[in-house]
C-alpha positions in Angstrom: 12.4 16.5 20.4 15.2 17.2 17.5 12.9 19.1 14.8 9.5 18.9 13.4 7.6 15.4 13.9 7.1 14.0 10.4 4.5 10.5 10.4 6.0 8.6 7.9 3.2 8.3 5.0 2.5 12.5 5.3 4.8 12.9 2.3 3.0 11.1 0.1 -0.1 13.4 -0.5 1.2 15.1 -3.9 -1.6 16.1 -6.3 -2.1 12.5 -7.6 -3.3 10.7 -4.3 -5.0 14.2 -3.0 -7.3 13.1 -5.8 -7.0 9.8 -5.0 -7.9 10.5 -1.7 -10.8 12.6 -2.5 -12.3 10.0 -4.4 -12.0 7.0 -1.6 -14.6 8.5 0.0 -17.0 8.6 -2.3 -16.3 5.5 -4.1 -19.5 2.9 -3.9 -22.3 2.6 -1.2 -20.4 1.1 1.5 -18.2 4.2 1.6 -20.4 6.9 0.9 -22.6 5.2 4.0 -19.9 5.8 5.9 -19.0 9.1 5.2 -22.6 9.9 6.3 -22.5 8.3 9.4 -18.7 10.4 9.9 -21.2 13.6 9.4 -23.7 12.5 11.8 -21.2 12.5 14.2 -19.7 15.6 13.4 -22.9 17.6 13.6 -23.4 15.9 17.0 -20.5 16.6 18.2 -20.4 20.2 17.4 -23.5 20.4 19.1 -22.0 19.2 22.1 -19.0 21.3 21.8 -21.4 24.4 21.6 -21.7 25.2 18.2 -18.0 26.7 18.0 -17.6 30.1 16.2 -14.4 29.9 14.9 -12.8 26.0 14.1 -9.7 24.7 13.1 -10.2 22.1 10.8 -6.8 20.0 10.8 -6.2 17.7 9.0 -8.5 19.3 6.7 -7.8 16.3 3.7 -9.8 16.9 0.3 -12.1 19.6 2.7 -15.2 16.6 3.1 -16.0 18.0 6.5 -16.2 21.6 5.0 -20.0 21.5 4.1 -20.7 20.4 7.7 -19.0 23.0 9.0 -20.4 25.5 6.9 -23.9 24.2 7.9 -23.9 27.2 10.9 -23.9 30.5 8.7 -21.7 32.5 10.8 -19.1 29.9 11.4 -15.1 31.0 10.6 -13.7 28.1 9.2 -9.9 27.2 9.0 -9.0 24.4 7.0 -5.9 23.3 7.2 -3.3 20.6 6.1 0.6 19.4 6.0 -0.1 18.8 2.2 -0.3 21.9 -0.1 -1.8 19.3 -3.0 -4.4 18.3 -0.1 -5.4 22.3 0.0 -5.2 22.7 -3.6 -7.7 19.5 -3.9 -9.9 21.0 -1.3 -10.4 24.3 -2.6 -11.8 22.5 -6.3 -13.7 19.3 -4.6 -15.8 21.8 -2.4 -18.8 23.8 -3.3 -18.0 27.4 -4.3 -19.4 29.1 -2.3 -18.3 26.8 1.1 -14.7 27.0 -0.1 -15.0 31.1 -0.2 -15.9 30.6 3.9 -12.7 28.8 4.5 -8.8 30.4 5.1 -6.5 27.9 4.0 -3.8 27.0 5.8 -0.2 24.8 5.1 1.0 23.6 8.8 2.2 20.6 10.7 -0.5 19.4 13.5 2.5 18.4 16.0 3.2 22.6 15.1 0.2 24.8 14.7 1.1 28.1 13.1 -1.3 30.0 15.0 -0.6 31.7 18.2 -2.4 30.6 22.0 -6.0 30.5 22.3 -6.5 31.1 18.4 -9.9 29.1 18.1 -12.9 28.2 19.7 -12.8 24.0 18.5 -10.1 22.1 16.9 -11.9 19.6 14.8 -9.3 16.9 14.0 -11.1 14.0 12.1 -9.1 10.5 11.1 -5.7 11.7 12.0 -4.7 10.1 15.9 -5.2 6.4 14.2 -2.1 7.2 12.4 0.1 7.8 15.5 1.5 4.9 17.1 4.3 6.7 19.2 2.6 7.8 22.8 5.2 10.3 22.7 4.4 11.8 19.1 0.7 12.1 20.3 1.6 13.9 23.5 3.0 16.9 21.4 0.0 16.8 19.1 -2.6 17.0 21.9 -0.3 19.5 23.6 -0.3 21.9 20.3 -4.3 21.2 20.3 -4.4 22.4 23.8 -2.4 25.2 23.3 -4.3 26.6 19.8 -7.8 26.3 20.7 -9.4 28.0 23.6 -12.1 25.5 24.8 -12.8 22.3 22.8 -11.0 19.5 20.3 -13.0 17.0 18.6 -11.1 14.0 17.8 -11.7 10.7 16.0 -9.4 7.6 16.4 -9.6 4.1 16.6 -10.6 2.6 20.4 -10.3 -1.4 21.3 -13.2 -3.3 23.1 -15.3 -3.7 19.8 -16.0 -6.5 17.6 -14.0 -4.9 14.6 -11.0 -4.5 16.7 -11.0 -7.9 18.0 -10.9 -9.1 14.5 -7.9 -7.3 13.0 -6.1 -8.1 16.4 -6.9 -11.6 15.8 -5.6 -11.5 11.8 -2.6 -9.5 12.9 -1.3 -12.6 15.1 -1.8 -15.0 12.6 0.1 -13.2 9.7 2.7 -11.5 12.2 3.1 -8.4 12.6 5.3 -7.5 9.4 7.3 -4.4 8.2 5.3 -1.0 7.9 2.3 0.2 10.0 0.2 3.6 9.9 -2.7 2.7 11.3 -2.8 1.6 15.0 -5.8 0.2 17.2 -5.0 2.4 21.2 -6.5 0.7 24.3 -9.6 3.7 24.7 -7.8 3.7 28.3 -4.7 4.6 27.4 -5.7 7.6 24.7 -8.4 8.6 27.8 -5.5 8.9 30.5 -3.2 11.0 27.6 -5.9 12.9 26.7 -5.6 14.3 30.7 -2.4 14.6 31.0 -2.3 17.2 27.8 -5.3 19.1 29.8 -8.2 18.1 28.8 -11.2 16.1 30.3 -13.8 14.0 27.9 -17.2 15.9 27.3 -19.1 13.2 25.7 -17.4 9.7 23.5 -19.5 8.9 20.5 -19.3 5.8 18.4 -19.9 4.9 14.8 -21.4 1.8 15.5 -21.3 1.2 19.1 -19.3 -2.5 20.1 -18.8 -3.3 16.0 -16.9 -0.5 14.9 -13.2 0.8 15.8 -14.3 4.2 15.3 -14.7 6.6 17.9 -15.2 10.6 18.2 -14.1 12.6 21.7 -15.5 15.9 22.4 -12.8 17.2 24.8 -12.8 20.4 26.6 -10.0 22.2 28.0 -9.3 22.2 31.9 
């Protein structure tokens, strides 16, 4: 593949919508719901990943996972992100003294620059939803595989739920227009490419099981 893999909205996260971003998950009820049902899951999930010493959390966006990663005291933390802004967001938008127990790092998730085996758990939360290219995904999962030494928790969007049957649905009656960045993959198809990178699924857990798109994988390495 010529060069670094570039999606096509990751240039867009300068210091204004790093804020902007920050904020979207705190703005009103129905969104700051949501963001504790996203921690549920993460605390579930890195109980069923083993409570990983040392995580890689990428994309780390405005650092909102940080706290819940933090929650096991002897935890190394990386946090890391394609957007320097994103970082610098991060390190202001996080308590003080989480943000002191997390190395920030600028890198590309289709290009990890860390060497083989470097963590226990790459935590990669609201990321794969972007990436409609099969062939763009196999590289990412591929990196993941390479960089951590036993698990990757992953969250994407999955089919066979009501919420996914209704964008389908209003997708085919407006057409299917210009620009797209977030994609809806048959569970499947995401399942069969998360084997072929080398993994094998440890435990799927939904946000709201059969109504919501959202879905966490806890995979471990083969």
């Amino acid at each position: 593949m010529d060069g670094p893999i570039k999606l096509d909205f990751s240039e867009k996260y300068d210091d204004q919508h790093a804020q902007r971003y920050l904020r979207k998950h705190q703005d009103g009820v129905g969104r700051r719901l949501s963001h504790w049902r996203d921690e549920q899951l993460a605390r579930k999930a890195l109980a069923v990943a083993g409570e990983p010493g040392l995580v890689l959390d990428l994309p780390c966006g405005a650092g909102r996972f940080w706290p819940v990663l933090a929650e096991k005291a002897n935890r190394a933390i990386i946090g890391a992100d394609n957007s320097e802004a994103m970082l610098k967001v991060a390190a202001k938008a996080q308590p003080a003294d989480v943000v002191k127990r997390v190395k920030r790092l600028q890198t590309s998730a289709f290009d990890i620059e860390l060497p083989d085996n470097a963590v226990d758990c790459i935590f990669c939360m609201r990321l794969l939803h972007h990436i409609g290219d099969a062939e763009h995904r196999m590289t990412l999962l591929r990196e993941f595989e390479r960089v951590s030494r036993d698990s990757v928790i992953i969250s994407l969007w999955v089919d066979g739920n009501f919420k996914a049957w209704k964008r389908k649905r209003a997708e085919k009656q407006r057409g299917q227009e210009g620009y797209q960045n977030r994609f809806v993959l048959p569970a499947a198809t995401v399942e069969k490419e998360f084997e072929q990178a080398g993994f094998r699924i440890q435990e799927q857990l939904d946000f709201l099981p059969l109504y919501a798109m959202w879905r966490v994988y806890v995979l471990r390495k083969r």
